[in-house]
mmCIF file of the C-alpha atoms, coordinates in Angstrom:
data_MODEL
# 
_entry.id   MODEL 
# 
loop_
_atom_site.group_PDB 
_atom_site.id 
_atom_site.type_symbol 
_atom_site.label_atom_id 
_atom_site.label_alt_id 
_atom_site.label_comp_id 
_atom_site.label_asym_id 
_atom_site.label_entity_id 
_atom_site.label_seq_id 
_atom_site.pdbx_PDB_ins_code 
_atom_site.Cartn_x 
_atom_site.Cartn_y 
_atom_site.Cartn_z 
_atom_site.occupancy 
_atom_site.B_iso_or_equiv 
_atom_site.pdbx_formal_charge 
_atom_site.auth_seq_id 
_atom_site.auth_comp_id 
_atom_site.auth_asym_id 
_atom_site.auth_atom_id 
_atom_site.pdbx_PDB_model_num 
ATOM 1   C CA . UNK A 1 1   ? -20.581 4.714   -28.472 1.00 0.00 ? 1   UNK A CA 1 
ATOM 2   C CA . UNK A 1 2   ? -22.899 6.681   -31.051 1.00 0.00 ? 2   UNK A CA 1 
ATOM 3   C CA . UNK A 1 3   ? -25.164 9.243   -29.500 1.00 0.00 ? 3   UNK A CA 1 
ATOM 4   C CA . UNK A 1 4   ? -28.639 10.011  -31.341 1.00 0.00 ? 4   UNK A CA 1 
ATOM 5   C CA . UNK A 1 5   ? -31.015 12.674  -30.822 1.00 0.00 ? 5   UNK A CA 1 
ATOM 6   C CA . UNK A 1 6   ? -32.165 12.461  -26.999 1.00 0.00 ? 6   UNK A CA 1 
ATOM 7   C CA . UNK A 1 7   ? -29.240 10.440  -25.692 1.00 0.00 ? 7   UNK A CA 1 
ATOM 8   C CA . UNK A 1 8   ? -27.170 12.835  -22.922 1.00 0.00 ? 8   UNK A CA 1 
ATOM 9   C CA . UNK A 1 9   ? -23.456 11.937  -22.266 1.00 0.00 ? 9   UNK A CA 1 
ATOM 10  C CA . UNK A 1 10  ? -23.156 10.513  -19.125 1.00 0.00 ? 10  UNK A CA 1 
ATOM 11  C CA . UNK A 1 11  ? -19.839 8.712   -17.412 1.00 0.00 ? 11  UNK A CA 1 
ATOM 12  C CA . UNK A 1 12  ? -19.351 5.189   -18.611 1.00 0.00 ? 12  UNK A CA 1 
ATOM 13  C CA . UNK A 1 13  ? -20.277 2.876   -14.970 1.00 0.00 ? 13  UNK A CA 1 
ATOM 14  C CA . UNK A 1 14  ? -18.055 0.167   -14.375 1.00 0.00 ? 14  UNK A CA 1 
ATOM 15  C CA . UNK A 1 15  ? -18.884 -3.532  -14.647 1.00 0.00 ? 15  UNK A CA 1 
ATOM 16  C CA . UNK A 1 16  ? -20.005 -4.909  -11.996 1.00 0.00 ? 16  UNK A CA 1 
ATOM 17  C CA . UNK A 1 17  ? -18.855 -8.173  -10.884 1.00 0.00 ? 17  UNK A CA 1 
ATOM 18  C CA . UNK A 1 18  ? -22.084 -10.992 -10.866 1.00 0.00 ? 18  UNK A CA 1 
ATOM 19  C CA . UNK A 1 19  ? -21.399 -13.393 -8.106  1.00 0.00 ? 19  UNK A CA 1 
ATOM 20  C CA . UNK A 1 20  ? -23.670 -14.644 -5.276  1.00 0.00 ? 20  UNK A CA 1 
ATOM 21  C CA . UNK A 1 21  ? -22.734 -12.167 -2.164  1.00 0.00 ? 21  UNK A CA 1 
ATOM 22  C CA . UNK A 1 22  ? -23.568 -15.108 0.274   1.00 0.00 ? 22  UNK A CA 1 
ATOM 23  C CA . UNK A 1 23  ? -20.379 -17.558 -1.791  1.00 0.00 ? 23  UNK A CA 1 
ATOM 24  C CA . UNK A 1 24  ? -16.844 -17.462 -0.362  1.00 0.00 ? 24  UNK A CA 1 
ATOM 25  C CA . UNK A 1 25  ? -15.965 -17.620 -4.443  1.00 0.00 ? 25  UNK A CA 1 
ATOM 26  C CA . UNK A 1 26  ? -13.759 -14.277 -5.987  1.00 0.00 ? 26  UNK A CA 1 
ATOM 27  C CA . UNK A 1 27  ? -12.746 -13.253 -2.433  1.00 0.00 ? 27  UNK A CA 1 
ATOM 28  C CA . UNK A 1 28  ? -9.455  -12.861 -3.677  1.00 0.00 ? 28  UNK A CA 1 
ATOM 29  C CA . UNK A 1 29  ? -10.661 -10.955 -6.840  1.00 0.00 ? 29  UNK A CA 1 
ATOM 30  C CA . UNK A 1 30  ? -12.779 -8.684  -5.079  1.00 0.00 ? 30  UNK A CA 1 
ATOM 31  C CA . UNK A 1 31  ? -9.584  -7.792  -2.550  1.00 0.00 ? 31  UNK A CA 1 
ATOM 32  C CA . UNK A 1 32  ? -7.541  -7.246  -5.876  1.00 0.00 ? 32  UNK A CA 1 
ATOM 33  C CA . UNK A 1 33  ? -10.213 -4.572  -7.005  1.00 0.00 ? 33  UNK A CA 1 
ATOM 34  C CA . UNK A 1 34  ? -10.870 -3.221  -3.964  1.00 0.00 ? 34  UNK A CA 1 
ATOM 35  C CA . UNK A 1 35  ? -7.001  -2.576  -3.144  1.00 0.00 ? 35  UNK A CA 1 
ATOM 36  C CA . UNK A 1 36  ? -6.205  -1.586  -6.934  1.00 0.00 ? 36  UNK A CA 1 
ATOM 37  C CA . UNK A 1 37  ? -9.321  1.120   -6.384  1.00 0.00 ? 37  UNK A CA 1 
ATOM 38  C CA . UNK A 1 38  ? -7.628  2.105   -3.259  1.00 0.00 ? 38  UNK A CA 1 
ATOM 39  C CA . UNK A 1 39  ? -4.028  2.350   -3.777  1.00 0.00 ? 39  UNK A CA 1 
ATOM 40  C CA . UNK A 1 40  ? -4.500  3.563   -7.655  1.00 0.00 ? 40  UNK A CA 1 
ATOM 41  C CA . UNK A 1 41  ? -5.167  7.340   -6.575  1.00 0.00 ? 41  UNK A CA 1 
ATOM 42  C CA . UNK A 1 42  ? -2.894  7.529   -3.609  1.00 0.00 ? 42  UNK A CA 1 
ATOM 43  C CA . UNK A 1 43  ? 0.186   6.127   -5.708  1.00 0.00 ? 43  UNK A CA 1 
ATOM 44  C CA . UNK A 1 44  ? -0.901  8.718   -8.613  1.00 0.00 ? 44  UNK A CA 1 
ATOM 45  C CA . UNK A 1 45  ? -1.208  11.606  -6.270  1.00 0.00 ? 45  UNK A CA 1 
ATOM 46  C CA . UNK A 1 46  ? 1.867   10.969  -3.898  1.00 0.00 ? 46  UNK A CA 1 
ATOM 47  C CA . UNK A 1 47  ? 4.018   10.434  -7.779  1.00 0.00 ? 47  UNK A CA 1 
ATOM 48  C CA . UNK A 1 48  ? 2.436   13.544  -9.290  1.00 0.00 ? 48  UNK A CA 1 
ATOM 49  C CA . UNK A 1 49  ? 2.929   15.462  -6.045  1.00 0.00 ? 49  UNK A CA 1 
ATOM 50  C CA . UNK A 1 50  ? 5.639   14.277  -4.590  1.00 0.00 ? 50  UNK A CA 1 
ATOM 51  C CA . UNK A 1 51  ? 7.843   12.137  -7.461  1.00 0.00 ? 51  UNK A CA 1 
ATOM 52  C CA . UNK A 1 52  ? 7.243   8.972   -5.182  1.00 0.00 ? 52  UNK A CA 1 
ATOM 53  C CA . UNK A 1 53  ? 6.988   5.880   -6.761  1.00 0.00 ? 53  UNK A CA 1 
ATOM 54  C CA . UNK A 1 54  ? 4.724   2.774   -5.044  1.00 0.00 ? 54  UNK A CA 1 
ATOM 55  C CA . UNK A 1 55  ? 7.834   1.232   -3.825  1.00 0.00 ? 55  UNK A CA 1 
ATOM 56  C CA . UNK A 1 56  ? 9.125   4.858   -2.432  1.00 0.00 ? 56  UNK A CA 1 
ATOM 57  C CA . UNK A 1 57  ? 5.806   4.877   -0.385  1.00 0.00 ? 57  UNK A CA 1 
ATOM 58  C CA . UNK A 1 58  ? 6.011   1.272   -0.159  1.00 0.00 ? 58  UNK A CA 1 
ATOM 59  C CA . UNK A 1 59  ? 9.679   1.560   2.213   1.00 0.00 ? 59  UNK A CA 1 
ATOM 60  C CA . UNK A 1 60  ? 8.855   4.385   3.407   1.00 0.00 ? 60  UNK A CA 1 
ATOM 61  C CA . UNK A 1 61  ? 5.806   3.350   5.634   1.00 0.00 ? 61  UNK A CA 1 
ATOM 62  C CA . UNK A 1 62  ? 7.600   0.088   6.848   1.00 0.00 ? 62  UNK A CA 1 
ATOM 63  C CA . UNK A 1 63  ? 10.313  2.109   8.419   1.00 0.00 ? 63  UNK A CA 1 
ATOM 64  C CA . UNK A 1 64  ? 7.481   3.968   10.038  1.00 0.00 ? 64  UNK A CA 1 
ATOM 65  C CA . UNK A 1 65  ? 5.080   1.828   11.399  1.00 0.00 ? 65  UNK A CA 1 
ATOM 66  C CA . UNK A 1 66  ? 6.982   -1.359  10.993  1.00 0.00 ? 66  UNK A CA 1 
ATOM 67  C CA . UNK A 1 67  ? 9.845   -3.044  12.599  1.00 0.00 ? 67  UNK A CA 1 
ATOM 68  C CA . UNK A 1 68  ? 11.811  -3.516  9.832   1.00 0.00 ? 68  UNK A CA 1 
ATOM 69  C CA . UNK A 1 69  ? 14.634  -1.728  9.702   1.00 0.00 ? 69  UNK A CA 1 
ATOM 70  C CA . UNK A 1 70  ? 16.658  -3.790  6.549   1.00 0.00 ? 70  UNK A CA 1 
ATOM 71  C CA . UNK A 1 71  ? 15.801  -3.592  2.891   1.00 0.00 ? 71  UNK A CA 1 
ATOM 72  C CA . UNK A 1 72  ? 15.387  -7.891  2.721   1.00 0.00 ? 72  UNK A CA 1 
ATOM 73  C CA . UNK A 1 73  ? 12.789  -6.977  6.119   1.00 0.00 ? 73  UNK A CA 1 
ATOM 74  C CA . UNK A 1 74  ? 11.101  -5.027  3.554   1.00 0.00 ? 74  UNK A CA 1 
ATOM 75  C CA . UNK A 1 75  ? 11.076  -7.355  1.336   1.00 0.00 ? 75  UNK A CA 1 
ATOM 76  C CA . UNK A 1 76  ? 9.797   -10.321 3.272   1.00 0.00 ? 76  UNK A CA 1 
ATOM 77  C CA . UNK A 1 77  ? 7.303   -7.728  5.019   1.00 0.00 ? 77  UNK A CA 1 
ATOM 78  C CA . UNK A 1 78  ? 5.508   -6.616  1.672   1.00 0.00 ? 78  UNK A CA 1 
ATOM 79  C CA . UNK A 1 79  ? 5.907   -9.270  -0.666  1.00 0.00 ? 79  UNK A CA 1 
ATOM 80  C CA . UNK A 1 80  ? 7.572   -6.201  -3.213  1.00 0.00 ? 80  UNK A CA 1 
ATOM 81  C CA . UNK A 1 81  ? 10.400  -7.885  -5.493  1.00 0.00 ? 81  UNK A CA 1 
ATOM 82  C CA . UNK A 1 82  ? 14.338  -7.567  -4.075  1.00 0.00 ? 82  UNK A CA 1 
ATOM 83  C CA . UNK A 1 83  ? 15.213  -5.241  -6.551  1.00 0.00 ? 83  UNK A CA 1 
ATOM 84  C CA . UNK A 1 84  ? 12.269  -2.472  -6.373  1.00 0.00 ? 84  UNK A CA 1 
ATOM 85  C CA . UNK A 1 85  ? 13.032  -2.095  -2.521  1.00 0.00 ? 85  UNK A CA 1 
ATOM 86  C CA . UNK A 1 86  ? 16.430  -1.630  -3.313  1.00 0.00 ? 86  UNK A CA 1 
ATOM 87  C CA . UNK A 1 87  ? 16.043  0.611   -6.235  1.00 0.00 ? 87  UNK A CA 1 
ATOM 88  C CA . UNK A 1 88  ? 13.648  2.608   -3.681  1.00 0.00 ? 88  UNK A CA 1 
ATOM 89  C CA . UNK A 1 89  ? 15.939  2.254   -0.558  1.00 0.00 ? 89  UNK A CA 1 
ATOM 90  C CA . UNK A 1 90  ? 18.804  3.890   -2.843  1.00 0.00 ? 90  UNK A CA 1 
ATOM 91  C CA . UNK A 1 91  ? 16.804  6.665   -4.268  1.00 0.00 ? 91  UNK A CA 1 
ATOM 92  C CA . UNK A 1 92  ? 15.147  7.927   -0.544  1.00 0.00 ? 92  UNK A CA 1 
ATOM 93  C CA . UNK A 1 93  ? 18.709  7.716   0.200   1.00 0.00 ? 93  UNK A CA 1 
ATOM 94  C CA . UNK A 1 94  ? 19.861  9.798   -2.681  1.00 0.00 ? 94  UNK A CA 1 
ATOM 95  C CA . UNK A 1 95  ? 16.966  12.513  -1.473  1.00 0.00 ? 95  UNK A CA 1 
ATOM 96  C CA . UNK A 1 96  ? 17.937  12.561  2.096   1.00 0.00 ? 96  UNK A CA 1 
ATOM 97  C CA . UNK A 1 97  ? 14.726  11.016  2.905   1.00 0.00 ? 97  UNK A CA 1 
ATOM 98  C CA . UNK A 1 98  ? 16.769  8.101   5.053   1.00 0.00 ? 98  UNK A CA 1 
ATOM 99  C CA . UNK A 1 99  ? 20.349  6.982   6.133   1.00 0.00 ? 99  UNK A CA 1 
ATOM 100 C CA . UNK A 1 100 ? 21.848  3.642   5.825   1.00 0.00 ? 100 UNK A CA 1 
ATOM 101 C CA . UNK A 1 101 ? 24.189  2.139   8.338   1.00 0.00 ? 101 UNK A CA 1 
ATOM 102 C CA . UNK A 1 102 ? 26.374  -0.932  8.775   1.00 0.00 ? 102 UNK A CA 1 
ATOM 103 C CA . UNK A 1 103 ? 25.359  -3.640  10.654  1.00 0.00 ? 103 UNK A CA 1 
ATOM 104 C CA . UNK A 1 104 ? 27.863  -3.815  13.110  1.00 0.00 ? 104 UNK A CA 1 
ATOM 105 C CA . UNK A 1 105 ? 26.863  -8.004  13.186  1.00 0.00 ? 105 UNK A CA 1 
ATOM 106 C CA . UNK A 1 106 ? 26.998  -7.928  9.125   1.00 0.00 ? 106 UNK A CA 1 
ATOM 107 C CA . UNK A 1 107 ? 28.986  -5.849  7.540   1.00 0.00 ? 107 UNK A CA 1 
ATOM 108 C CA . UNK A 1 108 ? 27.208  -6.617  3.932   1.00 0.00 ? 108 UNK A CA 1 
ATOM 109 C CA . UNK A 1 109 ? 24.003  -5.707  5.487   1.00 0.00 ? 109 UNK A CA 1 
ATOM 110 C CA . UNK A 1 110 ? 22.809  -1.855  6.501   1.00 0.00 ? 110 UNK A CA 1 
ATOM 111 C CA . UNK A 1 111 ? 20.021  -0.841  8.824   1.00 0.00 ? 111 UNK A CA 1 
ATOM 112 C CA . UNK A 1 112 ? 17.888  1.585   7.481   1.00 0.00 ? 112 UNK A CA 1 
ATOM 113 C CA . UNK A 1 113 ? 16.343  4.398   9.093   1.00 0.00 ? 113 UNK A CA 1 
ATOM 114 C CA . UNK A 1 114 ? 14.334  7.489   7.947   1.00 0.00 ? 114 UNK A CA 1 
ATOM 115 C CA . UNK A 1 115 ? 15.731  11.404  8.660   1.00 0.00 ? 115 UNK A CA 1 
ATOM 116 C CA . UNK A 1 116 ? 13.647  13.908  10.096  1.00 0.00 ? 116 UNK A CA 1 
ATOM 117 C CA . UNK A 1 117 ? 12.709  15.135  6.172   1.00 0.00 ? 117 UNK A CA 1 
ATOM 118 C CA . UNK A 1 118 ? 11.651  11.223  5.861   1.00 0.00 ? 118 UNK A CA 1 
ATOM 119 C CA . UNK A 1 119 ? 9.474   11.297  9.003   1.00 0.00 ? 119 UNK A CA 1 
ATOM 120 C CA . UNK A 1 120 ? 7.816   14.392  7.498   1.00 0.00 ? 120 UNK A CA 1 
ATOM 121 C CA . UNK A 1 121 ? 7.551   12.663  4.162   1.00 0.00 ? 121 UNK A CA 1 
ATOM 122 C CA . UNK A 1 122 ? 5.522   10.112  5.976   1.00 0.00 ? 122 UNK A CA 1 
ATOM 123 C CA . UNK A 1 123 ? 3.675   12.434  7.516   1.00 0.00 ? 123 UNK A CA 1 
ATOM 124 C CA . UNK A 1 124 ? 2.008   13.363  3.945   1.00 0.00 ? 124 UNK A CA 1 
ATOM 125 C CA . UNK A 1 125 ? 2.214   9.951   3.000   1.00 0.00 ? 125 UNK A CA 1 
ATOM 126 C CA . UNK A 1 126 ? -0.387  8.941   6.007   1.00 0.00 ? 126 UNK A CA 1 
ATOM 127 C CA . UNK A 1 127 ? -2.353  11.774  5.252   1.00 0.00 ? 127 UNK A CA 1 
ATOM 128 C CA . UNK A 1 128 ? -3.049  10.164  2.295   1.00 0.00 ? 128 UNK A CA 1 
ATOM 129 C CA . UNK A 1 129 ? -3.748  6.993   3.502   1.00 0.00 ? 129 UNK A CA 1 
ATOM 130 C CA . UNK A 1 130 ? -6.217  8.721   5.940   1.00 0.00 ? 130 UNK A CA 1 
ATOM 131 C CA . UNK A 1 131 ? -7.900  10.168  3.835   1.00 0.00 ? 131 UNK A CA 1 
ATOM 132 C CA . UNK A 1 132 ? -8.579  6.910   1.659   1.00 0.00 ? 132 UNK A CA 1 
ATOM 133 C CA . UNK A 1 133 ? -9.308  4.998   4.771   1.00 0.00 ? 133 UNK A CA 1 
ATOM 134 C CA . UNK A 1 134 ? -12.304 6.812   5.491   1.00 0.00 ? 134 UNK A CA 1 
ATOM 135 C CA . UNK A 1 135 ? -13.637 7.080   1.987   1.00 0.00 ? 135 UNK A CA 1 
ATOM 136 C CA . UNK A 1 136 ? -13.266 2.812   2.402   1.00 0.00 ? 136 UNK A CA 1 
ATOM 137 C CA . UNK A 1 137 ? -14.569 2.718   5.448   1.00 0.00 ? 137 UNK A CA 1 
ATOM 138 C CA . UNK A 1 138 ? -17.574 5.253   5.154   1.00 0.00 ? 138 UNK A CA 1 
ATOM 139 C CA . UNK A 1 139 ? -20.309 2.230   4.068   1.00 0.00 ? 139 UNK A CA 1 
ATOM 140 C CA . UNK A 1 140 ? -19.499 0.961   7.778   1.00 0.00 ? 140 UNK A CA 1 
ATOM 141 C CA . UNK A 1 141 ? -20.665 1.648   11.012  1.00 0.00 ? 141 UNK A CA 1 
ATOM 142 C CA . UNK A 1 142 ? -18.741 2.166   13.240  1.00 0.00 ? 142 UNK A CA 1 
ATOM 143 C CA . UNK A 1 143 ? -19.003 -1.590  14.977  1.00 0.00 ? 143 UNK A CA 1 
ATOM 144 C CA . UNK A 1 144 ? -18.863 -2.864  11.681  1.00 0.00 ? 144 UNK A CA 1 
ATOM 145 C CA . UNK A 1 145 ? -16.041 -0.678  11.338  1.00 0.00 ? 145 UNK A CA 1 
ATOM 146 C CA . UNK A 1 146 ? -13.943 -2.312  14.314  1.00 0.00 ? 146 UNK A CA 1 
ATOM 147 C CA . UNK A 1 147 ? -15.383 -6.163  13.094  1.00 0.00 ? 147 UNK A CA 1 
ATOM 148 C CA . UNK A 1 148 ? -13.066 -5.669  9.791   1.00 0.00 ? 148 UNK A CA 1 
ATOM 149 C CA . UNK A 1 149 ? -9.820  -4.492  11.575  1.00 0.00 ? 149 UNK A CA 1 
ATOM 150 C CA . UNK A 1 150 ? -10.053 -7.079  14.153  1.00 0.00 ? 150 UNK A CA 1 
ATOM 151 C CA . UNK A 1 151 ? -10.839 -9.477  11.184  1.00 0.00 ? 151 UNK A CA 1 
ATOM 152 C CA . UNK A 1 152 ? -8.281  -7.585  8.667   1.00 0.00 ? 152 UNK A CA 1 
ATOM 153 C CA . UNK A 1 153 ? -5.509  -8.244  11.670  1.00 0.00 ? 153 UNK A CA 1 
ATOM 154 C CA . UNK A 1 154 ? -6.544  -11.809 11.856  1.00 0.00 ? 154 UNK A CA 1 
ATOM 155 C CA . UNK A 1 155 ? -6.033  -12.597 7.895   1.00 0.00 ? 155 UNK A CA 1 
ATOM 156 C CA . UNK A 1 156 ? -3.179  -10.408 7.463   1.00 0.00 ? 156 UNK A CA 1 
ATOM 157 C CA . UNK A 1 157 ? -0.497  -12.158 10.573  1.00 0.00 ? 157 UNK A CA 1 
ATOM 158 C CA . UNK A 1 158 ? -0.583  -15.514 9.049   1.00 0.00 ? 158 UNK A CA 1 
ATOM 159 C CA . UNK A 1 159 ? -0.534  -14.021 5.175   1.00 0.00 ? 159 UNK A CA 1 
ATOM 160 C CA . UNK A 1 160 ? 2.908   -13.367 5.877   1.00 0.00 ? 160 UNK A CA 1 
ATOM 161 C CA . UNK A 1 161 ? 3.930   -17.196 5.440   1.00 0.00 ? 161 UNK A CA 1 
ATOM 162 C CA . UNK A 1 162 ? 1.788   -17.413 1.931   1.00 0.00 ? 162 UNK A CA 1 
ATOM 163 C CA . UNK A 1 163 ? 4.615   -17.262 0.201   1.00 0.00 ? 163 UNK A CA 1 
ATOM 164 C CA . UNK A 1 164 ? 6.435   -19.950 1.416   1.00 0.00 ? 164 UNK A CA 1 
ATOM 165 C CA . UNK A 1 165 ? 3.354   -22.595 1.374   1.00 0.00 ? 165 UNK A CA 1 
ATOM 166 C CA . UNK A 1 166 ? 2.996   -21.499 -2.349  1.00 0.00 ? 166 UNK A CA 1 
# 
């Protein structure tokens, strides 16, 4: 853009998106920007801070507030590819941030677990989160506020079988 005599630099505004806000249409659009404007920062902080890439974070909060406790867990839990988890799985490993042990049941398969520098890592890593959640959650009252979880929990249980009805 130009400027001429008068004109003041000002940030560029972001599109918005034009659709009726009473239509069902774009829902899954509008989740894709929303979550992209969420996670965006978060990943960019917890890499420049912390050398963590999405996947890192991504393995690291299952084995925290998850119960899966196997890289193909992971996998089926997030949706992430095979071979990002396990790229991720072996470099936590690498930094001490979690152990891997044989499955007594399955010896080709290895429970994962974090070490006590991993539980700290997630400590900063929920930090972050926190402090995202409210910034998402601040146009909300605080009924409004419990209405989404509730309704969040509802959508997200059966999204776990999406993949599979393809």
């Amino acid at each position: 853009m130009r400027y001429t005599k008068g004109m003041t630099k000002s940030a560029p505004t972001r599109p918005a998106l034009r659709f009726d806000p009473e239509s069902l249409a774009w829902i899954g659009l509008r989740l894709t920007v929303l979550s992209s404007r969420y996670m965006g920062p978060v990943t960019a902080r917890l890499e420049r801070d912390r050398g963590l890439s999405r996947d890192d974070v991504t393995v690291t909060i299952c084995l925290s507030i998850t119960n899966a406790t196997t890289a193909q867990e992971i996998v089926r839990y997030t949706g992430r590819p095979k071979n990002s988890v396990s790229r991720a799985v072996a470099g936590l490993e690498d930094r001490g941030f979690l152990r891997r042990n044989a499955d007594a049941s399955d010896r080709r398969a290895s429970t994962l677990s974090l070490t006590v520098r991993g539980r700290r890592l997630f400590e900063r890593i929920a930090d972050c989160f926190q402090e995202r959640d409210g910034l998402m959650l601040r146009p909300l009252s605080a009924p409004e506020q419990r209405t989404f979880n509730r309704l969040l929990n509802k959508i997200a249980t059966p999204s776990a079988n999406w993949l599979e009805e393809g």
